[in-house]
C-alpha positions as CSV (number, residue, x, y, z in Angstrom):
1,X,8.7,17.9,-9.0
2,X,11.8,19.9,-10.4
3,X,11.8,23.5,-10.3
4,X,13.1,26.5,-12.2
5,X,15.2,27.6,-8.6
6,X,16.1,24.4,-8.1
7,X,14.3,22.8,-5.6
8,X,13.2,19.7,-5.6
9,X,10.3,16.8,-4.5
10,X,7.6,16.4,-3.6
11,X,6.1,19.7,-2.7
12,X,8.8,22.1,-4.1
13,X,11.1,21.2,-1.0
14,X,14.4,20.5,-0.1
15,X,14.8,18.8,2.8
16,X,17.6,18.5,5.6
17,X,18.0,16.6,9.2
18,X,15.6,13.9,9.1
19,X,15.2,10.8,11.2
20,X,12.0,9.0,10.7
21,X,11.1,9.6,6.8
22,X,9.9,6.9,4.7
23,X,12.0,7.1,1.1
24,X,11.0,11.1,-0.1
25,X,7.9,10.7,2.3
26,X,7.7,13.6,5.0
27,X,7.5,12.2,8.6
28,X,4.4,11.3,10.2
29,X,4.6,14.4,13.3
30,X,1.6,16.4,15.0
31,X,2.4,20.0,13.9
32,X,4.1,21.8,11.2
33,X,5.5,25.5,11.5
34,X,6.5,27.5,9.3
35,X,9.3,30.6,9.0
36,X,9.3,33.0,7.0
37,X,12.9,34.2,7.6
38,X,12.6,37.6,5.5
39,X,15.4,39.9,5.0
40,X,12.8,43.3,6.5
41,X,10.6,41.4,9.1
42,X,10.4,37.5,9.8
43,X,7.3,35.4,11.2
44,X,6.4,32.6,12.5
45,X,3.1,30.7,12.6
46,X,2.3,27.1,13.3
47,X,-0.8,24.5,12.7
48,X,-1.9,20.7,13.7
49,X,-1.3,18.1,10.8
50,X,-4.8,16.5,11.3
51,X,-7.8,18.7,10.8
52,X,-8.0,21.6,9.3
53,X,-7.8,24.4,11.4
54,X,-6.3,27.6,10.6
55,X,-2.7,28.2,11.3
56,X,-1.8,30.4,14.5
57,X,0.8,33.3,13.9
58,X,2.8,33.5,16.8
59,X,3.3,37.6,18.9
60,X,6.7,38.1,20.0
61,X,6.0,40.2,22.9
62,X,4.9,43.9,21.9
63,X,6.1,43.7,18.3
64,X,3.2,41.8,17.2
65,X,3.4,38.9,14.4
66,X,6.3,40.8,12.4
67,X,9.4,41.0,13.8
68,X,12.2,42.9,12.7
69,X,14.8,40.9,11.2
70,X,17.7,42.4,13.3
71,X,20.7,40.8,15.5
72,X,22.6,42.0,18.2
73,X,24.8,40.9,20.8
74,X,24.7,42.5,24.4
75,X,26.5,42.0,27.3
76,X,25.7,39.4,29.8
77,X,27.4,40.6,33.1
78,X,26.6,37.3,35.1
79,X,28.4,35.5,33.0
80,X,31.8,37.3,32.9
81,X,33.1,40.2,30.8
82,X,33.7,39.1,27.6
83,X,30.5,36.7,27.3
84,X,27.3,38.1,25.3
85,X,23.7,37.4,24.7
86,X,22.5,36.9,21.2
87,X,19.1,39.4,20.9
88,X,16.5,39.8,18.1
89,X,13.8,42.3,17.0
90,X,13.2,45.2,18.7
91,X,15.6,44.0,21.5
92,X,18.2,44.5,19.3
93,X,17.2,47.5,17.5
94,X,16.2,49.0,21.0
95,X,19.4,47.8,22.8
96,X,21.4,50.8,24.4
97,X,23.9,48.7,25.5
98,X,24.9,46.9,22.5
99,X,27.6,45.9,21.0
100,X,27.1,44.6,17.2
101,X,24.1,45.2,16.2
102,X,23.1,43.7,12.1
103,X,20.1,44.0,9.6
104,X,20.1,42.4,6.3
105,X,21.7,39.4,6.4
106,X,19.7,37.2,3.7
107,X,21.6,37.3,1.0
108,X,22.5,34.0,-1.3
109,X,24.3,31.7,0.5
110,X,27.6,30.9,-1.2
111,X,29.8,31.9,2.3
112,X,29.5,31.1,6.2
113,X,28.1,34.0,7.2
114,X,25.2,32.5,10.2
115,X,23.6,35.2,10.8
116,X,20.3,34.5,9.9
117,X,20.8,30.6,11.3
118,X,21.5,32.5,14.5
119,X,18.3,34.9,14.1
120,X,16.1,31.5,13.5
121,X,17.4,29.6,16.5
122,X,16.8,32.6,18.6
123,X,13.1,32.9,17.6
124,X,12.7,29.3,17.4
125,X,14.0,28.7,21.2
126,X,11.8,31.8,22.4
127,X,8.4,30.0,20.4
128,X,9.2,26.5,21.5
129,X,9.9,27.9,25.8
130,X,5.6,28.9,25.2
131,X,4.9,26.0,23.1
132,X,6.7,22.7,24.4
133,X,4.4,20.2,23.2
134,X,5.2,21.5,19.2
135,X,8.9,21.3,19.7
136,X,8.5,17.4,20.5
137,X,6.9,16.5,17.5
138,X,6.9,19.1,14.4
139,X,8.4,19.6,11.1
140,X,10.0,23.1,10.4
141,X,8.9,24.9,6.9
142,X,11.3,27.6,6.0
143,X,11.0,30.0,3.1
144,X,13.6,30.5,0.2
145,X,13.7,33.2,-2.5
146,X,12.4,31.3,-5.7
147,X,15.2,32.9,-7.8
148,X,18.1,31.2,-6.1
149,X,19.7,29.1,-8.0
150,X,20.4,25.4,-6.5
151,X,23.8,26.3,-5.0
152,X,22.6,28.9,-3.1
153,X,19.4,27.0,-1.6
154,X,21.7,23.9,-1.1
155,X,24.4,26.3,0.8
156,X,20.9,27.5,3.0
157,X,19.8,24.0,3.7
158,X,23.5,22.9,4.8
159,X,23.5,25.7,6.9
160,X,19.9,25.6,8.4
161,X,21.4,21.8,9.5
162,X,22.6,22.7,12.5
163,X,18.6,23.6,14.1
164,X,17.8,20.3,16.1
165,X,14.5,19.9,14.2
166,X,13.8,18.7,10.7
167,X,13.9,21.3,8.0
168,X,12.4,21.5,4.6
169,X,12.9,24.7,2.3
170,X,10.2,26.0,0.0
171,X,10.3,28.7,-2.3
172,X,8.2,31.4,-0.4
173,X,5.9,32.7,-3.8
174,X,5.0,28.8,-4.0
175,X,4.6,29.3,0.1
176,X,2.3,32.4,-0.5
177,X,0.2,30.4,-3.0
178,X,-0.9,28.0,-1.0
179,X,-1.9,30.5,1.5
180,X,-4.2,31.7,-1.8
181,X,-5.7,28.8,-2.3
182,X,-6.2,28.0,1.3
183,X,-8.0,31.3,1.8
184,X,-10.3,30.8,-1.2
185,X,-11.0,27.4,-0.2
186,X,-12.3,28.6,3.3
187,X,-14.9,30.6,1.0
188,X,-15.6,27.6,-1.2
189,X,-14.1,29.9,-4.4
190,X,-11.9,27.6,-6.3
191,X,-12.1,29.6,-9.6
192,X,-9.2,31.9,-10.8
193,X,-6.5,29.0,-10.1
194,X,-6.1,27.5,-13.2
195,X,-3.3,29.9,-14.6
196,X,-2.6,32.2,-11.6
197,X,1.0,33.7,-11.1
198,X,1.7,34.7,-7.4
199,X,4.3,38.3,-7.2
200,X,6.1,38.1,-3.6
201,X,7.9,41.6,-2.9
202,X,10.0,41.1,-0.5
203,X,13.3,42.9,0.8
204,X,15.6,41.0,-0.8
205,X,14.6,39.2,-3.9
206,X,11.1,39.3,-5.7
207,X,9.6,35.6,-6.0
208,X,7.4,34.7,-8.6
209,X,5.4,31.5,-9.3
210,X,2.8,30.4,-11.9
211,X,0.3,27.7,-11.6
212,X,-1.0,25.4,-14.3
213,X,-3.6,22.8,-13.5
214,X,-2.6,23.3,-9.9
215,X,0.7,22.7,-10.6
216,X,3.2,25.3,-9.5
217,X,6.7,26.6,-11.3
218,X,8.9,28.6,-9.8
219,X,10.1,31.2,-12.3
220,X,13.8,31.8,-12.0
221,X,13.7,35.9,-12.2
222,X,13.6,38.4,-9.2
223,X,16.3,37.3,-7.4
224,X,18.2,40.1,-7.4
225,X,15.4,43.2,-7.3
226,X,13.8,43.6,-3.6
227,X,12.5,46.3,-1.9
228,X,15.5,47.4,-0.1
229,X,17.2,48.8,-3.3
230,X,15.2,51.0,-2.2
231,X,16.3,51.8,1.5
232,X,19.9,51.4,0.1
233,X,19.1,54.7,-2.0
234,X,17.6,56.6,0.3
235,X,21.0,56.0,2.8
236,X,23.0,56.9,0.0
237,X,20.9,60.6,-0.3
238,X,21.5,60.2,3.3
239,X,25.3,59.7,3.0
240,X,25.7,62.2,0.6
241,X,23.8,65.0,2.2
242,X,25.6,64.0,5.8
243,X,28.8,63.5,4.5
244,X,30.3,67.0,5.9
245,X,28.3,66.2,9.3
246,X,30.7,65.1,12.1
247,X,28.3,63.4,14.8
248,X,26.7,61.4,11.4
249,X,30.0,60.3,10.0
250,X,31.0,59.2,13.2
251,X,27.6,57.2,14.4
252,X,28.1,56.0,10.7
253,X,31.3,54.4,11.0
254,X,30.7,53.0,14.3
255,X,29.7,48.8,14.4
256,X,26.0,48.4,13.8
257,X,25.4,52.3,12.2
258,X,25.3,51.2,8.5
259,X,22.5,48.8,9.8
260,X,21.2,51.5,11.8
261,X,21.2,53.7,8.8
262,X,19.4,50.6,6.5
263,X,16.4,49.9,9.4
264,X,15.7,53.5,9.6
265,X,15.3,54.4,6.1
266,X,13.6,51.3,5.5
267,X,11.3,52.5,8.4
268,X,10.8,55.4,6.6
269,X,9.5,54.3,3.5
270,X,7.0,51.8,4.7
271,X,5.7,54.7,6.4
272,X,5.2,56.6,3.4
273,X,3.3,53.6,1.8
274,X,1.7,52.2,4.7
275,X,0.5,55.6,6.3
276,X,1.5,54.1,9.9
277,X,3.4,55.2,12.5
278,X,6.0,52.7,12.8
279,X,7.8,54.4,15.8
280,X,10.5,56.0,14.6
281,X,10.6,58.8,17.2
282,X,11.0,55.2,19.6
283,X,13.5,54.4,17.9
284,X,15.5,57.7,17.9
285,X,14.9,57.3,21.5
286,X,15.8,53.6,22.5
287,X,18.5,52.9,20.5
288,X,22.3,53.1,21.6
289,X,23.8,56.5,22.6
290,X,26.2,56.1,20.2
291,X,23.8,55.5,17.1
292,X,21.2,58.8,18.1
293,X,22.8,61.7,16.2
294,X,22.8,59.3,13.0
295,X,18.8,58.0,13.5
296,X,17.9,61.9,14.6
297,X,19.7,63.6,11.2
298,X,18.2,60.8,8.8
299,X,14.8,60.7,10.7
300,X,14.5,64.8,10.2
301,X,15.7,64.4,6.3
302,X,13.6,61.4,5.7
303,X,10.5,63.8,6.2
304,X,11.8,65.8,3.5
305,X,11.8,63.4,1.0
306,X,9.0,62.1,-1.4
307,X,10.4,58.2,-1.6
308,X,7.4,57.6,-4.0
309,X,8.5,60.0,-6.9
310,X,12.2,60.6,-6.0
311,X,13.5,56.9,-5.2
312,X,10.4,54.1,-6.8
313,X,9.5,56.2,-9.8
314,X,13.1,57.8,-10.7
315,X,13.6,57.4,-14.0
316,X,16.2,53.8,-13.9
317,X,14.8,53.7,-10.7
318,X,13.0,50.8,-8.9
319,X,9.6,51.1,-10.6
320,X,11.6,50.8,-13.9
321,X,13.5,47.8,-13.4
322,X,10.0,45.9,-11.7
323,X,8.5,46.8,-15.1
324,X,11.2,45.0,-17.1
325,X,11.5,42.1,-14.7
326,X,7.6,41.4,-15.3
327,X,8.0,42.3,-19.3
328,X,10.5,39.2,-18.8
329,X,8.3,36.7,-16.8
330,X,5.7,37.6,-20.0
331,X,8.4,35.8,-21.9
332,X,8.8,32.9,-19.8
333,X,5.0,32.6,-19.7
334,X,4.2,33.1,-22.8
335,X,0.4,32.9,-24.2
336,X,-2.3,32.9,-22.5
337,X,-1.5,34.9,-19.7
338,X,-2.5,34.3,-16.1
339,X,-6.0,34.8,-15.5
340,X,-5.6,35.8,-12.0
341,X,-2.1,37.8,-10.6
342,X,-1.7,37.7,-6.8
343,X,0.8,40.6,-4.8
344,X,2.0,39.7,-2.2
345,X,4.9,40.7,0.5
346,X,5.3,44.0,2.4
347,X,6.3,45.5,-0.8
348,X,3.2,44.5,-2.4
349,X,1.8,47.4,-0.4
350,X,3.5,49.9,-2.4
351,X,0.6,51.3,-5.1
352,X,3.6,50.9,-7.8
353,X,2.9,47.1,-7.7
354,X,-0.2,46.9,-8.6
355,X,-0.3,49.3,-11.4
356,X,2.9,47.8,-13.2
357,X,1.1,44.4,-12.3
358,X,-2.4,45.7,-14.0
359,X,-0.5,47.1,-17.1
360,X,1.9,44.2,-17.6
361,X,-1.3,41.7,-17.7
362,X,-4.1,43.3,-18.8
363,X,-6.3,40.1,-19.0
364,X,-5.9,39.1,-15.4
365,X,-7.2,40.4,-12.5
366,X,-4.8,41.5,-10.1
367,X,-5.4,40.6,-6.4
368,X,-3.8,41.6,-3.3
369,X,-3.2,40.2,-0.4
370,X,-4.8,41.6,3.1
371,X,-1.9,40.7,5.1
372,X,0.2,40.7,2.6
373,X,3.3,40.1,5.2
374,X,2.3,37.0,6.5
375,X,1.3,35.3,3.0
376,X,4.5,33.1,3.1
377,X,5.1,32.1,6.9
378,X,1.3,31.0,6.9
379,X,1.7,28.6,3.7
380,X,4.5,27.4,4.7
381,X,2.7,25.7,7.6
382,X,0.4,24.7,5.0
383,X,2.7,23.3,3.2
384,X,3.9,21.4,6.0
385,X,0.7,19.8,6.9
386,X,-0.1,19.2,3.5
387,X,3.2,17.0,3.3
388,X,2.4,15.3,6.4
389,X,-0.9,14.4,4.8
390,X,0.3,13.1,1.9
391,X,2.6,10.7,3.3
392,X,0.2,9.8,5.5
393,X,-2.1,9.3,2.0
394,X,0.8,6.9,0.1
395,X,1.4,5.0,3.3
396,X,-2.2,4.2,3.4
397,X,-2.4,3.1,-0.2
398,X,0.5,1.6,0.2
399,X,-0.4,-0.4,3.2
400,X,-3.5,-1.8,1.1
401,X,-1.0,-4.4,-0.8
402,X,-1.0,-6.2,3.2
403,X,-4.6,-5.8,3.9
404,X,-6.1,-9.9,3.9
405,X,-8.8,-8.7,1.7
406,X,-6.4,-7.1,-1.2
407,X,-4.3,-10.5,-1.4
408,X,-7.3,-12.8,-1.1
409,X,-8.8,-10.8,-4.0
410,X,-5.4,-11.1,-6.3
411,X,-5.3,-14.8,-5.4
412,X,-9.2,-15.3,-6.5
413,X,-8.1,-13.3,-9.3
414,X,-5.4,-15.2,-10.8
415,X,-6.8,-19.0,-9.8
416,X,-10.0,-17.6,-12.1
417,X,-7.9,-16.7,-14.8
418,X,-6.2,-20.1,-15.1
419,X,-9.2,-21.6,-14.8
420,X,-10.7,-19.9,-17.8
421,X,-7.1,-20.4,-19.8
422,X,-7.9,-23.9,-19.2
423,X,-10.8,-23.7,-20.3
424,X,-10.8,-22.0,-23.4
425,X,-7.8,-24.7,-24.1
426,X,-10.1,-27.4,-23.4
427,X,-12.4,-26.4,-25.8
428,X,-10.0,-25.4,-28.2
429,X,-8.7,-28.8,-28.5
430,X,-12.2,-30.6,-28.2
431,X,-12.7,-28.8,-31.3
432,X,-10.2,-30.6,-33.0
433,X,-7.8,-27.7,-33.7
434,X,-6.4,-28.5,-37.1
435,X,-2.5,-27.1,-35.5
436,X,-1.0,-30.2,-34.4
437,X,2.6,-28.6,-34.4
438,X,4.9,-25.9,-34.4
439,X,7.8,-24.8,-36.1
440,X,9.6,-23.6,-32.9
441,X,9.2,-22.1,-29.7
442,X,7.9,-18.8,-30.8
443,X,5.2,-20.6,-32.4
444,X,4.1,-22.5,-29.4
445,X,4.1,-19.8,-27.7
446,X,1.6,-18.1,-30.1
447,X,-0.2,-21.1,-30.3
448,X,-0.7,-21.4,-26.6
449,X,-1.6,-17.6,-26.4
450,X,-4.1,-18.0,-28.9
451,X,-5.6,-21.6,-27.9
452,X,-6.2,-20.3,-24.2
453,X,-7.2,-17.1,-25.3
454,X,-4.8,-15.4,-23.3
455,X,-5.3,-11.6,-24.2
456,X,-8.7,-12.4,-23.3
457,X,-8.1,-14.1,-19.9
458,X,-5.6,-11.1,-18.9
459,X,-8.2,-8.6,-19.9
460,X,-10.7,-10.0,-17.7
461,X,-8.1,-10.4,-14.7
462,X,-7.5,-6.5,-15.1
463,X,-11.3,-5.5,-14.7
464,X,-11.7,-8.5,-12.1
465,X,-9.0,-6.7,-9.6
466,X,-10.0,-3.0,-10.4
467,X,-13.7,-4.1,-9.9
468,X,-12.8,-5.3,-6.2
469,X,-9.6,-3.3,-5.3
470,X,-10.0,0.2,-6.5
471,X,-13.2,0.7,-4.3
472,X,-10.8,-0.5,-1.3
473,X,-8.8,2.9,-2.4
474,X,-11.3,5.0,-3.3
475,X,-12.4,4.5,0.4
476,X,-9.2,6.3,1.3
477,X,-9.1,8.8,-0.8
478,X,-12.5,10.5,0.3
479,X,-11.2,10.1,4.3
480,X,-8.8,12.5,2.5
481,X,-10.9,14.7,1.1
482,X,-10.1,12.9,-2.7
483,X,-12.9,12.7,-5.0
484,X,-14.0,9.6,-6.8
485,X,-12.8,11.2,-10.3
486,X,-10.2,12.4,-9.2
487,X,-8.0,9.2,-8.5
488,X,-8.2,7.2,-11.6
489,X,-6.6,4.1,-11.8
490,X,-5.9,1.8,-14.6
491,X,-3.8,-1.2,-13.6
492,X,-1.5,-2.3,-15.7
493,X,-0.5,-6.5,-14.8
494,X,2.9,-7.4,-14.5
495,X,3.8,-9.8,-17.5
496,X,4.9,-12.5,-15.1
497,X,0.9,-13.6,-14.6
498,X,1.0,-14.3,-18.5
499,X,4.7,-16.1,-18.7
500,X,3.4,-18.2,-15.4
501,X,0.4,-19.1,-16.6
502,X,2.1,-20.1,-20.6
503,X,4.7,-22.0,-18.7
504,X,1.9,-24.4,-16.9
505,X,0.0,-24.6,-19.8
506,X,3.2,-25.1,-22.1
507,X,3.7,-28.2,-19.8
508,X,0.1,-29.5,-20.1
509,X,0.2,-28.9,-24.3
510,X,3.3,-31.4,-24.6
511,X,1.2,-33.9,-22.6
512,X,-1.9,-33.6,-24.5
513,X,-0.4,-33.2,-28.2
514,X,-0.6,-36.9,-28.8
515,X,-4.4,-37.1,-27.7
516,X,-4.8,-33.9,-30.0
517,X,-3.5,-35.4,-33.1
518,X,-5.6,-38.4,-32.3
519,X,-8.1,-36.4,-32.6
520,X,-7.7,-34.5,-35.6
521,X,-6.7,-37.9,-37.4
522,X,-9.8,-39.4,-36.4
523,X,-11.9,-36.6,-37.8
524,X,-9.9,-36.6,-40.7
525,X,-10.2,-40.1,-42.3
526,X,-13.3,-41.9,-40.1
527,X,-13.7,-44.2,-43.1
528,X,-10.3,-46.0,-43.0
529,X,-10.5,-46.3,-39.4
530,X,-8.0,-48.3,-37.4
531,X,-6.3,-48.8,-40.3
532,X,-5.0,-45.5,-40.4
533,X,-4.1,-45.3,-37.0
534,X,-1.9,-48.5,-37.3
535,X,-0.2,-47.0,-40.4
536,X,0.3,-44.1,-37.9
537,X,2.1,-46.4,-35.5
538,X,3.8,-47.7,-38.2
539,X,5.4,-44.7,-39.4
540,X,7.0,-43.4,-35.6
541,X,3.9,-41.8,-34.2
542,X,4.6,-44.6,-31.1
543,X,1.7,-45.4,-28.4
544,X,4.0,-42.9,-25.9
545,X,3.6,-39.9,-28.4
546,X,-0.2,-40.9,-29.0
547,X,-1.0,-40.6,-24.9
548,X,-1.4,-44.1,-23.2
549,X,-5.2,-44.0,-23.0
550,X,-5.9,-42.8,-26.3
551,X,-3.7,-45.6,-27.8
552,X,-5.0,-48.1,-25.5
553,X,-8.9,-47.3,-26.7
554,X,-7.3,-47.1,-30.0
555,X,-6.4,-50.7,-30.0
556,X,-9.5,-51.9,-27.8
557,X,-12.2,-50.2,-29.8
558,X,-10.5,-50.6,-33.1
559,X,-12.6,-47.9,-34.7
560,X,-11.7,-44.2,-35.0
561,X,-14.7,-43.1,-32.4
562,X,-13.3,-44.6,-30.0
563,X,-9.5,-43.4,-30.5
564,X,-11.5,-40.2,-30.3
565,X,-13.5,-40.9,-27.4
566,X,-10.1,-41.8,-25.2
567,X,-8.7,-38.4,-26.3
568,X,-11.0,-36.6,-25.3
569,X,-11.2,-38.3,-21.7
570,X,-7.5,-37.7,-21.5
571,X,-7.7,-34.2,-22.6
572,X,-10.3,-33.5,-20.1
573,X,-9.4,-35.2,-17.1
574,X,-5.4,-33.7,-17.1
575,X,-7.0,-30.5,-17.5
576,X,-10.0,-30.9,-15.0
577,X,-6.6,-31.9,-12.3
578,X,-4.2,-29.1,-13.7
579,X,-3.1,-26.9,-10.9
580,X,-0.8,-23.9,-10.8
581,X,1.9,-24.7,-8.2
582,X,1.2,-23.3,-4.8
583,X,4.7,-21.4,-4.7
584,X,4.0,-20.0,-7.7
585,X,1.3,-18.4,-7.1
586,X,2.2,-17.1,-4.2
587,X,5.2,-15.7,-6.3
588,X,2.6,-14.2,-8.1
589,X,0.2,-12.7,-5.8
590,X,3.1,-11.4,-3.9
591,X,4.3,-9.4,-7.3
592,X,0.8,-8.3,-8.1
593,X,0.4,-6.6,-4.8
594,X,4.3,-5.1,-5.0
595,X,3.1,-3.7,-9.2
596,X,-0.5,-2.6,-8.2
597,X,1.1,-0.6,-4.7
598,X,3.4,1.0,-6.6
599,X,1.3,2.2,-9.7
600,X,-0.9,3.3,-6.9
601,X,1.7,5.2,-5.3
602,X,2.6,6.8,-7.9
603,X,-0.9,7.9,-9.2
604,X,-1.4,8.9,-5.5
605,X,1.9,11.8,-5.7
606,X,0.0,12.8,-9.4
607,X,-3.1,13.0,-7.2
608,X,-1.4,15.0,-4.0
609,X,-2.2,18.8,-5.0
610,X,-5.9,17.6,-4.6
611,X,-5.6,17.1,-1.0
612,X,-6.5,20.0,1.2
């Protein structure tokens, strides 16, 4: 599929690093994991390929399944002076001896700038030390804001190359609703998903998708409106009321205090929203000396100030421009709306969302999330297994075009349908068809078609081989969880079975003209008998031309039944003995397999968003 932020597949994915992948198929491995690298709080989660159990988020340590999406570097005394230890988290934020110390780092990716590469591999190495036996066989999922354009998530990819495991990217609102529909599927509630459009507020970008007869779009608006417009105004209040304070401006100026600054107001307003204490007073306390008069001052002023009314509702504030961003996806959607709206991402928390969601589509019912934060990271893993599944689902279909029983039946197949071409030429011609010739080879052609009843003998072929192979691969899809009706197939024959079967009979018509018009003369004139058939003769029709028996009983029998008689022995006995040549039907059974795999295939990627 080809999508609005310019990913592409198969699944909505780009994909980088592989070794073992089959054409756009993904590789056959045991687990699939999924990263949600967000710009506030990353997480990570993880889930077997077979089965279906439920993805496991992973705990970094005391900071739960979030972690804060913060880098520093600290020294590393046994190793010399100048060498430093990449941190993440709370280490970072908590680090009193640090020196560099970065939040915010996922922005579009048009530059070199690695610090989120380095965040990943950091968190990857620390979940792959507790889980060895994922890091020897996984894929890695990692989410993408859906409103980068393809430069952007192609820059991302080329820079997520250097992790040694395979990496796909996905567009995290299509990440989030999978997670939907997995969780609705665990209640056996499927309704609600035929027009739903998933809202992912993150820190960075807002991702929307919308789903049509399960098939997702991302929508290419958001990209530039997250939840940290936010923080950024509250640090400029900050800045601004701090700007004649000595011990702010010079914590402020100091490397890592602008990203101190950023974490603590963010900090601040998800507490405001979420009602939770989410440590601040630790962080006042744990973070490095230099950095404490900055958090203390913007800690105390934070208190002060309402974030909903002052900073989200502000008139050309953040609640504004959310409202305009969803009067624009109304345009790209146009009518009928969504019947169901899903929020999620932390900013989804924020009561704002929901109420601009509510009034924007007033036909849908708006949903949110309960953990809204891990949404994305857990369908990624989803998606990931749902990938693996898939190609696991084409290379069985595809492997059916080898299975004894699929060739035999082709073979069966096509022998039958020469044998009743013969046929229906045999009695054509027994008949005394009054077309003796043709004006060309376009007209024998015809002819032939219409003499062996060709249309007729290919129609029968096509409901001979769905009759016997499409239970072979209906057997497949319901080990996949594939209903009957919903893997339809109609196979279409290659041409080559009609132009291989007109080329034998082409061969046989030339033979058996002569006995033909033998017969149509005898019917003809039966009064002038032998007569006739000697004025034939006469006039260039030669015993050759005639056929060799039908001219010999011509002469023996001297009477026009018996010209007839040897005709008709002719014409039956070459056609009782015609025979398709062996090579050319293997030719043709190997071709029918190769046509009938692939339109299988390809009905099978139509079919993929069924599998679960």
């Amino acid at each position: 599929m080809e999508h609005a932020d310019g990913t592409e597949h198969t699944g909505g994915t780009e994909h980088t690093g592989d070794t073992g992948r089959t054409d756009d198929m993904e590789r056959d491995v045991r687990y699939a994991v999924g990263l949600d690298l967000g710009d506030g709080e990353s997480s990570l989660c993880w889930l077997p390929t077979a089965g279906r159990d439920q993805a496991e988020v992973h705990h970094r340590g005391t900071e739960g399944p979030s972690v804060v999406t913060a880098l520093g570097r600290v020294p590393a005394p046994d190793l010399g002076q100048s060498v430093h230890t990449v941190v993440i988290g709370e280490d970072a934020v908590l680090a009193r001896n640090c020196v560099h110390f970065s939040v915010n780092f996922k922005n579009r990716h048009g530059h070199t700038d690695l610090q989120a590469v380095q965040f990943a591999q950091v968190f990857l190495a620390e979940f792959f030390a507790a889980h060895p036996e994922v890091r020897e066989d996984c894929v890695l999922y990692v989410g993408h804001p859906a409103g980068w354009d393809r430069a952007s998530v192609r820059a991302y990819q080329r820079q997520l190359g250097v992790m040694d495991v395979p990496v796909r990217l996905v567009a995290e609102s299509q990440s989030a609703l999978v997670h939907v529909r997995d969780r609705r599927a665990e209640h056996r509630d499927r309704t609600g998903l035929d027009r739903v459009l998933v809202v992912d507020v993150g820190s960075s970008t807002t991702d929307l998708t919308v789903v049509e007869d399960l098939i997702p779009k991302n929508l290419p608006v958001g990209a530039e409106l997250g939840c940290r417009e936010i923080d950024a105004t509250l640090a400029g209040l900050l800045r601004r009321d701090f700007a004649q304070d000595p011990e702010f401006t010079r914590a402020l100026k100091r490397d890592g205090g602008a990203d101190m600054l950023a974490l603590v107001c963010r900090r601040a307003k998800e507490a405001q929203f979420t009602g939770k204490d989410l440590r601040l007073q630790e962080l006042r306390s744990g973070c490095a000396p230099e950095l404490v008069a900055l958090v203390s001052l913007s800690v105390e002023r934070l208190r002060q100030i309402d974030v909903r009314e002052r900073v989200v509702r502000a008139p050309g504030g953040w609640a504004d421009r959310f409202a305009a961003m969803l009067t624009e996806v109304r345009g790209h959607l146009g009518p009928p709306g969504p019947e169901l709206v899903v929020l999620t991402g932390g900013g989804s928390r924020m009561p704002v969302v929901r109420e601009l969601c509510a009034a924007a589509f007033p036909e849908a019912t708006v949903e949110n999330d309960t953990e809204p934060s891990l949404s994305v990271t857990r369908g990624l893993a989803s998606i990931g297994r749902h990938s693996v599944n898939v190609a696991r689902f084409r290379r069985d279909i595809l492997a059916l075009k080898d299975r004894t029983e699929f060739e035999e039946a082709i073979r069966a197949g096509l022998l039958t349908a020469f044998d009743q071409a013969k046929a229906s030429l045999l009695s054509h011609l027994l008949a005394r068809a009054a077309r003796e010739d043709t004006g060309g080879e376009e007209d024998l052609d015809e002819l032939i078609r219409e003499l062996t009843g060709m249309d007729a003998v290919l129609a029968d072929l096509r409901g001979t081989l769905e009759e016997t192979l499409i239970p072979l691969v209906l057997g497949i899809c319901r080990s996949y969880g594939i209903r009957d009706d919903q893997f339809t197939l109609d196979i279409t024959l290659p041409e080559i079975i009609g132009t291989t079967i007109s080329r034998r009979i082409r061969a046989l018509w030339i033979m058996l003209r002569g006995s033909q018009t033998v017969l149509a003369a005898a019917t003809r004139v039966p009064q002038v008998g032998m007569m006739f058939l000697k004025r034939m003769l006469r006039g260039g029709v030669t015993p050759a031309k005639v056929g060799t028996a039908a001219a010999t009983a011509a002469v023996a029998l001297a009477l026009p039944k018996g010209a007839e008689l040897g005709a008709r022995q002719l014409i039956k006995t070459t056609l009782h003995h015609a025979a398709l040549d062996p090579a050319d039907v293997d030719r043709l059974v190997t071709d029918v397999a190769e046509g009938i795999a692939k339109q299988m295939d390809q009905r099978a990627q139509e079919v993929e968003r069924f599998l679960v």
